[in-house]
MARLUM-480363 format. One record per residue (C-alpha): x, y, z. Coordinates in steps of 0.2 Angstrom, whole numbers, padded with zeros to 4 digits, always signed. Example, Ala and Ser with C-alpha at 12.3 -4.5 7.8 and 13.67 -1.06 7.14 Angstrom:
2
+0062-0022+0039/+0068-0005+0036/
END
This chain:
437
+0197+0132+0452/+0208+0124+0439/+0209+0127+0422/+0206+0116+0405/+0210+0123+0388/+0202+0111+0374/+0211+0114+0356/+0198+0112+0341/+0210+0099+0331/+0204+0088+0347/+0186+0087+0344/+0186+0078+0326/+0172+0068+0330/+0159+0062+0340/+0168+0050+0350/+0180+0066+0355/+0168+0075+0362/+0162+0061+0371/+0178+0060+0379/+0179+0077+0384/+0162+0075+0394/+0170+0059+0402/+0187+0068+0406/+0179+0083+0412/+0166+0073+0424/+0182+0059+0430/+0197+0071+0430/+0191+0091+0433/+0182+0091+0446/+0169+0109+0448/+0171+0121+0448/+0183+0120+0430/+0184+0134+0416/+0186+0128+0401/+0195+0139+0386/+0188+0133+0369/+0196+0134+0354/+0190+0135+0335/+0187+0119+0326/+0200+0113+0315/+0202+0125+0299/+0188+0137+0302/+0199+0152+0307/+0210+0151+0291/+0193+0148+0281/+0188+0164+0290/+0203+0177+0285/+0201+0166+0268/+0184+0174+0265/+0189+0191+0273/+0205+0192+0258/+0193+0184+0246/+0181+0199+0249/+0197+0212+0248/+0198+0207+0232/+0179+0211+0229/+0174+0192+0225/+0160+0193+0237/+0148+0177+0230/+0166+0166+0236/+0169+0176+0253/+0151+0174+0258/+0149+0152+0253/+0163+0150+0263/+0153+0158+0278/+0138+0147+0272/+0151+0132+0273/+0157+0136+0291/+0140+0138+0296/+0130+0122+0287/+0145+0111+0296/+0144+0118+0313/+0124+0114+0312/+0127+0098+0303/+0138+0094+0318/+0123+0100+0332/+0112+0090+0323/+0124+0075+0325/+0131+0077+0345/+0113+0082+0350/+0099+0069+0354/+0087+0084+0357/+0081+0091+0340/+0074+0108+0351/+0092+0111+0354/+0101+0106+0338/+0089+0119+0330/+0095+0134+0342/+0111+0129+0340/+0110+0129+0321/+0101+0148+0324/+0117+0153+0333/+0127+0150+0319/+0118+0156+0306/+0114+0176+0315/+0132+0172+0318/+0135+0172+0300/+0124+0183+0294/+0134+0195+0306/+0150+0189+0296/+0143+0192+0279/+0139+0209+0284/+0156+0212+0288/+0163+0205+0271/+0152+0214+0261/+0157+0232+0267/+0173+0225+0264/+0170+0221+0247/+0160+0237+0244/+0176+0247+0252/+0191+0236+0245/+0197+0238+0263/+0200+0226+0275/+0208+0233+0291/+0215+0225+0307/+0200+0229+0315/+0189+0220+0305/+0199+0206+0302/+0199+0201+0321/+0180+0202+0320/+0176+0190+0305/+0191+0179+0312/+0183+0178+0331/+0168+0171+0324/+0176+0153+0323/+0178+0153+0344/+0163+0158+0348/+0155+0144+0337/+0163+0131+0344/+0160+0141+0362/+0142+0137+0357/+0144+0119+0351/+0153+0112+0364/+0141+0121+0379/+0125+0113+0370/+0134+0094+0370/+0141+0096+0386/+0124+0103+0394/+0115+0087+0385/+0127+0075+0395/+0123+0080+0410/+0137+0093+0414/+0131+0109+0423/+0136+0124+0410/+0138+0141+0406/+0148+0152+0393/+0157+0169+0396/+0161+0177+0381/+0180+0181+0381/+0179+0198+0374/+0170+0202+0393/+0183+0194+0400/+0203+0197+0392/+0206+0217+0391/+0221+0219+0377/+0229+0233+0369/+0222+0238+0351/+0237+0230+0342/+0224+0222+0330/+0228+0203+0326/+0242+0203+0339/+0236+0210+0354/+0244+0208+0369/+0234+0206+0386/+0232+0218+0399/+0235+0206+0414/+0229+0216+0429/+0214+0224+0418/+0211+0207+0413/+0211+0200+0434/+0199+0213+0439/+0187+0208+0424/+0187+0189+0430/+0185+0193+0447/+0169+0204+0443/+0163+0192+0429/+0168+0176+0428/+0172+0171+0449/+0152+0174+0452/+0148+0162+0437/+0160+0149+0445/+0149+0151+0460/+0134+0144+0450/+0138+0134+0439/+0152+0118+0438/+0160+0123+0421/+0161+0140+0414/+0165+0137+0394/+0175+0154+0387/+0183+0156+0371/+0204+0157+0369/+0212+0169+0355/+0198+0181+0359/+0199+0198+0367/+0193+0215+0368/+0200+0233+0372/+0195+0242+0387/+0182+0251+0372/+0176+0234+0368/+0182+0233+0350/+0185+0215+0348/+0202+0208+0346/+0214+0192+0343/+0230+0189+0351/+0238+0182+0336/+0238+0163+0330/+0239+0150+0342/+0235+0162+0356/+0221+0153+0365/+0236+0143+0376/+0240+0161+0378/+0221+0164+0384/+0221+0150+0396/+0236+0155+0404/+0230+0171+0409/+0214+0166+0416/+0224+0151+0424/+0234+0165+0431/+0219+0180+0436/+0209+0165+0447/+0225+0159+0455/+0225+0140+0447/+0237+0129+0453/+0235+0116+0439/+0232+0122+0419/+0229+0106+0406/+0233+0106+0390/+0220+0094+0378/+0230+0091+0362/+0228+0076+0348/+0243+0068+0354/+0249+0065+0373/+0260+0078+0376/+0278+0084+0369/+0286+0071+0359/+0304+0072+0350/+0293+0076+0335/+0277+0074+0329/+0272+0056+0334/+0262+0057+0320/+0272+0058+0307/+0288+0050+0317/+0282+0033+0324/+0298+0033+0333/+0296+0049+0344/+0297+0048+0360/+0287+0057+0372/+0296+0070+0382/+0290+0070+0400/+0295+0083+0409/+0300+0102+0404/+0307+0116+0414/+0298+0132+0412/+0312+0141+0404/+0314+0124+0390/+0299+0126+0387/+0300+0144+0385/+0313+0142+0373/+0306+0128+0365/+0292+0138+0360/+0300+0152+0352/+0308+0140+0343/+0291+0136+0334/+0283+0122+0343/+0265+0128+0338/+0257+0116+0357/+0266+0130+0366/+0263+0150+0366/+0280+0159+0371/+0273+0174+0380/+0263+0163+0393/+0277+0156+0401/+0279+0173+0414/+0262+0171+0419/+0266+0152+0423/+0282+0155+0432/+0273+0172+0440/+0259+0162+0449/+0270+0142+0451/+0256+0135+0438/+0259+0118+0433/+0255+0114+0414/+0252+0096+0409/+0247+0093+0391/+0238+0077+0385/+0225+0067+0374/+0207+0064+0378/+0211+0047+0375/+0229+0043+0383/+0235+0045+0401/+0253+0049+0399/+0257+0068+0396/+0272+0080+0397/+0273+0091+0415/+0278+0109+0414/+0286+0117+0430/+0299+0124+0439/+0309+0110+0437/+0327+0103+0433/+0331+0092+0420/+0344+0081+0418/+0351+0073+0400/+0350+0077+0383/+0333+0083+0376/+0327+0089+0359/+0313+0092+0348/+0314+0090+0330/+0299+0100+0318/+0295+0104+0302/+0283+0115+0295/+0279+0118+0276/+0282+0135+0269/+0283+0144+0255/+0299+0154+0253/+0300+0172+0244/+0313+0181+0238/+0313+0199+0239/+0326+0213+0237/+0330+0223+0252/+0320+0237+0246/+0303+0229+0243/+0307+0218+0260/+0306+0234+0269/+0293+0243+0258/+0282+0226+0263/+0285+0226+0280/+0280+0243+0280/+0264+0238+0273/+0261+0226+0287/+0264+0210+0277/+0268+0194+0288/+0282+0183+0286/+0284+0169+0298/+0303+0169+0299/+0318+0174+0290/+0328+0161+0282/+0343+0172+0278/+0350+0183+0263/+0358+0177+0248/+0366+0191+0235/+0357+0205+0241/+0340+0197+0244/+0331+0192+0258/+0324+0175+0259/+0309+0176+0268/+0296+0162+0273/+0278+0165+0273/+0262+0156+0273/+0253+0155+0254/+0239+0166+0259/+0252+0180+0263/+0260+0176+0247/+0244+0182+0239/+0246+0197+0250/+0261+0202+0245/+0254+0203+0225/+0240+0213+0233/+0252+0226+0239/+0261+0227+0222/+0276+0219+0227/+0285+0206+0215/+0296+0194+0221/+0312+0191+0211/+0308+0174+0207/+0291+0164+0209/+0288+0159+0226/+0292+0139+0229/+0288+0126+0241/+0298+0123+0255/+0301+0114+0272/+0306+0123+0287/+0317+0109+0297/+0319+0117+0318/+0326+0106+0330/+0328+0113+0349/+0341+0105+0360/+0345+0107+0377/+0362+0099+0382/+0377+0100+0394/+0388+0093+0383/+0394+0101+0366/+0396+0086+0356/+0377+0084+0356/+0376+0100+0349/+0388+0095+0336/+0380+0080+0332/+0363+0091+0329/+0372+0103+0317/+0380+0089+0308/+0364+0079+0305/+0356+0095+0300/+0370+0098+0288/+0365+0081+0278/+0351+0087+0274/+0350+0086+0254/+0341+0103+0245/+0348+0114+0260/+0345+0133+0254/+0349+0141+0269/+0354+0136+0286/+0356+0146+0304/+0362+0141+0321/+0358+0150+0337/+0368+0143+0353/+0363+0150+0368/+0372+0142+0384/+0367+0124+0386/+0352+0126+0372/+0354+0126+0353/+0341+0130+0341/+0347+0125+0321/+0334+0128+0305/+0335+0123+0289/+0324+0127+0273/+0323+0114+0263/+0317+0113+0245/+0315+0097+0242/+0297+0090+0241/+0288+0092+0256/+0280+0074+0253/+0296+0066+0258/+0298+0058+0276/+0312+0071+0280/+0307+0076+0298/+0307+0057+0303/+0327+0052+0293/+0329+0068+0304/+0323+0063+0319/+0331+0046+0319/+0348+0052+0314/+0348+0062+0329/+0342+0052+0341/+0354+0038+0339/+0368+0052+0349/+0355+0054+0364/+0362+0054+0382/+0348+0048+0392/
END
């Protein structure tokens, strides 16, 4: 039994989830578990509507809900030739919403929003799509079931960052989801999602459900986990936006490791022990291409690097209210460094927002930024060099760091220049023309 993990950004349309049913039935033979992840957005709309209800603006907080609910029906009603099931899918959503606005308007009533019940209005978005992708995948002809995740991944009660009890978690799939495989060809499960041993619900923090799939990969004893992505693989950077990126083929676990603590979001860094623990083989790939990067314990010869960019916004912040903040339990995504005094920290907007609601002023307004990363892996110190140099180009540089670690290098910038300008692909080009292949 292997395992598939399907992210949401892959099934933008119909003709996606057509593939799916065609890759599943040619390439993943039963029985196959399939870890489903949240449509595109609808997580980030979801702790959008549980802040928005903080703030005791319940009418917004609850026609967000309406709008995540109306387009997962909308989307049944589209995939699905049988109106019977489109219309018990679209009642699926909406008790699942109803059981969301619930949630929001205690929040509201309370002006409290805990970890708790964040992790529950924000699970919601998983076990939609859980939903929707069993009802098209049944219509096509695949023999389906769904698990829910929360009976399956037992985590610690570390709200919104929970981390997974790995042997709890084995015993659960042995009892639970082994006899399901027994019955049915593909068992559908939801990534992201857990529960405590209690059964309070929980998430494992942003991008877990590679984390997810790992773990399950690892508790049946797969020897092969896929990786569905929009694009075919690991490239040089995001082929996307850099039409000349080229695809990286093959990753040792330990780059990849790295690599992913370096910020490449395709990747979750605490999977990689499960990987190496049980000699899984990762491949990640398209529905619609056939090349893919391979993940093992393999050694890798030549220079390798992975250029991204991600757009923040970047807060400054005495020492004092830093800590006070952190305290608090506001999130910042990284540090960017100091500068008299101040910490110059990067956060997402929403946490921006946060950080108001906690009372804390930043000393200046918080701006627009571009956090600029590239990862190498290199035997020779020139290549590194040549990295740091092209880095150092960079116009509207306000902060740089270097971390050199043996034959790998990880140097960030934050950039202030506007985030509409092709920086990452100048980047990328500058440094591949020093590549030793």
């Amino acid at each position: 039994m292997n395992v598939v993990k399907i992210g949401g950004s892959s099934l933008r349309s119909v003709a996606d989830f057509e593939r799916l049913a065609q890759r599943l039935q040619r390439d993943h033979p039963p029985p196959t578990l399939v870890v489903v992840s949240a449509l595109p957005g609808v997580t980030r709309q979801l702790e959008e509507a549980a802040f928005t209800a903080e703030r005791n603006d319940l009418d917004r907080a609850t026609a967000i809900v309406e709008r995540i609910v109306t387009t997962h029906a909308g989307l049944g009603r589209e995939l699905l030739a049988d109106p019977a099931a489109a219309d018990a899918l679209a009642m699926l959503a909406a008790e699942v919403g109803e059981r969301i606005e619930r949630l929001l308007r205690g929040v509201a009533l309370t002006g409290v929003l805990t970890p708790r019940t964040l992790d529950r209005i924000v699970s919601a978005g998983e076990r939609l799509a859980l939903h929707l992708l069993r009802h098209v995948l049944s219509e096509r002809g695949l023999d389906t079931t769904a698990v829910a995740a929360e009976e399956l991944v037992v985590t610690d009660d570390r709200f919104g960052n929970a981390r997974p009890l790995v042997e709890e978690t084995t015993l659960r799939v042995r009892e639970r989801l082994i006899p399901q495989a027994q019955r049915s060809s593909y068992v559908l499960t939801e990534g992201f999602v857990g529960a405590t041993a209690g059964g309070d619900v929980t998430t494992m923090g942003k991008e877990s459900s590679n984390l997810t799939a790992a773990l399950l990969a690892h508790s049946i004893g797969a020897r092969e986990l896929v990786f569905y992505t929009p694009v075919a693989g690991i490239f040089t950077a995001d082929p996307q936006r850099v039409p000349s990126a080229r695809l990286v083929a093959h990753l040792s676990y330990d780059h990849a490791e790295h690599l992913a603590y370096a910020g490449l979001k395709l990747l979750y860094p605490t999977m990689f022990p499960l990987l190496r623990r049980g000699g899984i083989v990762l491949r990640i790939t398209a529905l619609d291409a056939e090349g893919h990067t391979t993940i093992a314990d393999v050694a890798q010869n030549g220079d390798v690097f992975v250029a991204m960019e991600e757009p923040m916004q970047l807060v400054r912040l005495d020492f004092d209210s830093f800590a006070r903040a952190c305290r608090l339990g506001w999130q910042y995504r990284d540090i960017a460094g100091t500068e008299r005094g101040d910490v110059l920290a990067l956060a997402e907007p929403h946490q921006v927002t946060v950080l108001d609601q906690l009372g804390i002023g930043a000393n200046e307004p918080a701006s627009e930024c571009l956090r600029l990363c590239v990862w190498t892996a290199s035997s020779s110190a020139s290549m590194h060099e040549h990295v740091e140099r092209c880095i150092a180009a960079l116009a509207d540089r306000r902060a740089t760091s270097i971390v050199r670690t043996g034959e790998e290098s990880v140097v960030t910038a934050v950039v202030t220049s506007s985030v509409e300008q092709p920086l990452l692909a100048s980047l990328h080009d500058a440094i591949a023309a020093g590549v030793r292949h």
